[in-house]
C-alpha positions in Angstrom: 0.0 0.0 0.0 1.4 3.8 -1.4 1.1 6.2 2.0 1.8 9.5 2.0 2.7 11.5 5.3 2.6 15.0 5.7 4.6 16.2 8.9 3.1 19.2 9.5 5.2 21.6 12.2 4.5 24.7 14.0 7.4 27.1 14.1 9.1 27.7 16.8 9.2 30.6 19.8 9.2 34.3 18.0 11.2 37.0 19.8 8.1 39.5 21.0 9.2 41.8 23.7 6.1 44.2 23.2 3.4 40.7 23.5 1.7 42.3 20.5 -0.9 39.8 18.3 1.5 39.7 15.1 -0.4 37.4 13.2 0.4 38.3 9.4 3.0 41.2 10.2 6.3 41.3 8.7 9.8 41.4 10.8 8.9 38.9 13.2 11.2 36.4 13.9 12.7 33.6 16.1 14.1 34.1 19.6 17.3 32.7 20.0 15.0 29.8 21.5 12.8 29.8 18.9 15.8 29.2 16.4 17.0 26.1 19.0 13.4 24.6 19.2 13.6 24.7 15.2 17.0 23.1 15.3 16.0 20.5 17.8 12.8 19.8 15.7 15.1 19.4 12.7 17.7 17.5 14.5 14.8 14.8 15.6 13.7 14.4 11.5 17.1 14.1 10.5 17.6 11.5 12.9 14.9 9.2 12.4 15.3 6.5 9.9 11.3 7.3 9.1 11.8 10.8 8.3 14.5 11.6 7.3 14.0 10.9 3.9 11.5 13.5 3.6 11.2 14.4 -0.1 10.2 18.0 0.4 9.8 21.4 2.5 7.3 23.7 2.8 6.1 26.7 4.5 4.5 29.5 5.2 5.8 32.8 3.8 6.1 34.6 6.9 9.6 35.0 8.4 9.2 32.4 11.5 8.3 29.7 9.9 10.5 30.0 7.0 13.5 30.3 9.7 11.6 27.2 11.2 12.4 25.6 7.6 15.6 26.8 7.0 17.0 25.0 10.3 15.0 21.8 9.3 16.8 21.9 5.9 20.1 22.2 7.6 19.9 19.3 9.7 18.2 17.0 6.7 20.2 18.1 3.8 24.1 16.7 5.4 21.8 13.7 5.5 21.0 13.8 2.2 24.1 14.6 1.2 25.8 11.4 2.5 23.2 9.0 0.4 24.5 10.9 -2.5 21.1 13.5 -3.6 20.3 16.6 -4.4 19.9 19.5 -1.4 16.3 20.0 -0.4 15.1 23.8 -1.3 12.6 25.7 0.1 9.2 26.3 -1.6 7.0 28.7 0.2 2.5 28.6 -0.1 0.1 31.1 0.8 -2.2 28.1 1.8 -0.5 27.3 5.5 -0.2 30.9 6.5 -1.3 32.2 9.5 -4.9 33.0 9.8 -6.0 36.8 9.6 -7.5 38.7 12.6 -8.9 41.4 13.5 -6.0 42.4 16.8 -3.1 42.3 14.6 -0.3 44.5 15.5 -2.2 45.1 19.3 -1.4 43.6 22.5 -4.4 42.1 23.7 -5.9 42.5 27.4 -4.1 45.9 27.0 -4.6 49.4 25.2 -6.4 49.2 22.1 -6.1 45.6 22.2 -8.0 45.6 25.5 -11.3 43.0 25.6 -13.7 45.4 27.3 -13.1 48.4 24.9 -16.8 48.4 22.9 -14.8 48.1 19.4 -13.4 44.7 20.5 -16.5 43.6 22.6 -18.3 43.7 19.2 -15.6 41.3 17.5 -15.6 38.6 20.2 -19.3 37.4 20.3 -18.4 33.1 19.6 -15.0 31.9 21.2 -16.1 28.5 19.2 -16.8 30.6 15.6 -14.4 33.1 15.9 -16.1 36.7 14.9 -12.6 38.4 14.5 -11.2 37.3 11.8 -10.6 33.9 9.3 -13.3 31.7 10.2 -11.6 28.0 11.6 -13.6 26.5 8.6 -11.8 28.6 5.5 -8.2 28.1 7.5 -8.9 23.7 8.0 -10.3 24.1 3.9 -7.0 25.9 3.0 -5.4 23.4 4.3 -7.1 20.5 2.9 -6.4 21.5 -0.1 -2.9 22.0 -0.2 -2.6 18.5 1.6 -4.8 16.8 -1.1 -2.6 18.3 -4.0 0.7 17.5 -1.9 -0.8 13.9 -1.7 -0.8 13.5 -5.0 2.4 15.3 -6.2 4.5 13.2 -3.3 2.7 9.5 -3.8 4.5 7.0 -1.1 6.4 10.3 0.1 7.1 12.2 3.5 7.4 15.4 3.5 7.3 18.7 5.6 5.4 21.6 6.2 6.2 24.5 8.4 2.8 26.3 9.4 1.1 27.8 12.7 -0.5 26.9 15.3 -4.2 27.8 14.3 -4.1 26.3 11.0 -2.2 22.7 11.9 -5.4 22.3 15.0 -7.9 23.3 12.9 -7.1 20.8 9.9 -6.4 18.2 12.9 -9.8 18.9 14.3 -11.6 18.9 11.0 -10.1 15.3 10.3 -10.6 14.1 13.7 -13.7 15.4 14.7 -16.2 16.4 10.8 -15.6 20.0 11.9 -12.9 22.7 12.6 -14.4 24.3 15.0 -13.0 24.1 18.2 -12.0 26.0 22.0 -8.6 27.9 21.2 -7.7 27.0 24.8 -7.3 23.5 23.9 -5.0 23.3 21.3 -2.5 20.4 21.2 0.3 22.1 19.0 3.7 23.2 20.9 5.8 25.5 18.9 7.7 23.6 17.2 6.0 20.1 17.6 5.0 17.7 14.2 1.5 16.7 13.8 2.4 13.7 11.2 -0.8 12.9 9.2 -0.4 9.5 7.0 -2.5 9.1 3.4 -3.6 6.9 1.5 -2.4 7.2 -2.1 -5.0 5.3 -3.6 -8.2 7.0 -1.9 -6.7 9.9 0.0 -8.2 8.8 3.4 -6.3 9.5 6.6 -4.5 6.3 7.8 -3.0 7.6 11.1 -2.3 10.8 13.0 0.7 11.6 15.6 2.1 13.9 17.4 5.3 14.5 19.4 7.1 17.7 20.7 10.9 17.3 20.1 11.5 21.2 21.4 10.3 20.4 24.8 13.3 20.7 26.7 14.8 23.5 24.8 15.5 26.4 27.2 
């Protein structure tokens, strides 16, 4: 049987000394932790003998997660390199970007970002349907269908895909529960953690989903 597996990981700790809500804004980037959480993440693909001959690398455009990448690619491409093939490269998609909202750029609890101001108390009506921005349903569609076409470009492949933390859960949700929806306060995606989703080539169901957290003990 032909399986594909998607190992989708959330970037790792961003360096945010104001606490602001950066969702889709440029210039933010990894801590110095962030950048080790991405190296250990890497470190833990390029060491398995079930991963580490992942076939491709994705991401999201924005900074973090492409720093995520790059660090992956550094630990898998010396790998690589000693089987004799070709470097890995980058390729970037709009489809596992953050989602948009509404507080972007504010620090939330505080200032204009703060919940009881009447211009915010009008945004957050549903916690479960979020009112302030991307709807969980468009972010877990976006991401079905870049894993669908993935699927079928990378048949018996593994590869990765460097995204965020609202997108990976609400894909995971959709495919474990029917529906994206979901309590934000639940999520089970550590920075820097894969959520490995298995397909089937020849029907494109889900076969298996896993999760570990290789950045745990990063300080």
């Amino acid at each position: 049987m032909s399986a594909t597996t998607i190992h989708f990981v959330r970037h790792g700790k961003v360096y945010n000394p104001d606490h602001l809500l950066y969702e889709r804004l440029p210039d933010f980037h990894l801590s110095d932790r962030g950048l080790r959480m991405a190296q250990a993440t890497g470190a833990y693909l390029a060491a398995n003998p079930q991963t580490n001959t992942i076939a491709a690398v994705y991401s999201s455009p924005l900074d973090r997660t492409r720093e995520t990448a790059g660090a992956i690619l550094d630990a898998l491409n010396p790998v690589r390199a000693e089987r004799g093939e070709a470097p890995l490269e980058l390729v970037t998609d709009e489809r596992v970007i953050e989602a948009s909202n509404e507080f972007r750029g504010k620090r939330i609890g505080y200032g204009a970002g703060a919940l009881w101001r009447p211009e915010n108390l009008k945004l957050i009506r549903n916690l479960y349907k979020p009112t302030w921005g991307e709807s969980y349903r468009h972010i877990a569609e976006r991401m079905s269908a870049f894993a669908r076409e993935k699927v079928a470009q990378h048949p018996g492949q593994q590869i990765v895909v460097v995204s965020h933390e609202s997108p990976i859960w609400s894909y995971r949700h959709m495919l474990e529960t029917g529906h994206p929806e979901h309590w934000m306060f639940l999520r089970h995606t550590a920075l820097a953690s894969v959520t490995s989703v298995t397909y089937d080539n020849q029907n494109g169901r889900v076969m298996s989903i896993t999760y570990v957290d290789p950045a745990a003990d990063v300080e």
